[in-house]
C-alpha positions, 0 to 999 in steps of 0.5 A: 332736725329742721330743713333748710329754708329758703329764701331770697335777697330782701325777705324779712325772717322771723329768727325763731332760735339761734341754734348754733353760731353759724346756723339759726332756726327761722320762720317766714311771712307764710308760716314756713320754717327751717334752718337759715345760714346766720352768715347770709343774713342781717340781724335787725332787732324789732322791740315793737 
């Protein structure tokens, strides 16, 4: 299982996979990842 990472009001995450409802694998600008609680986050969609 991955760990949680943190991560602070503003940072942009790439969400790697939607493990479960409440909890989502992500990975930030420096490469680092780990388990993000879903609730705390605002999914924004990049069709770039």
């Amino acid at each position: 299982d991955e760990e949680d990472l943190p991560f602070k009001k503003g940072q942009i995450l790439m969400i790697i996979k939607k493990v479960e409802p409440l909890w989502w694998l992500a990975r930030n600008n420096l490469g680092d990842k780990g388990m993000i609680p879903a609730n705390y986050v605002e999914y924004i969609r990049d069709d770039v």
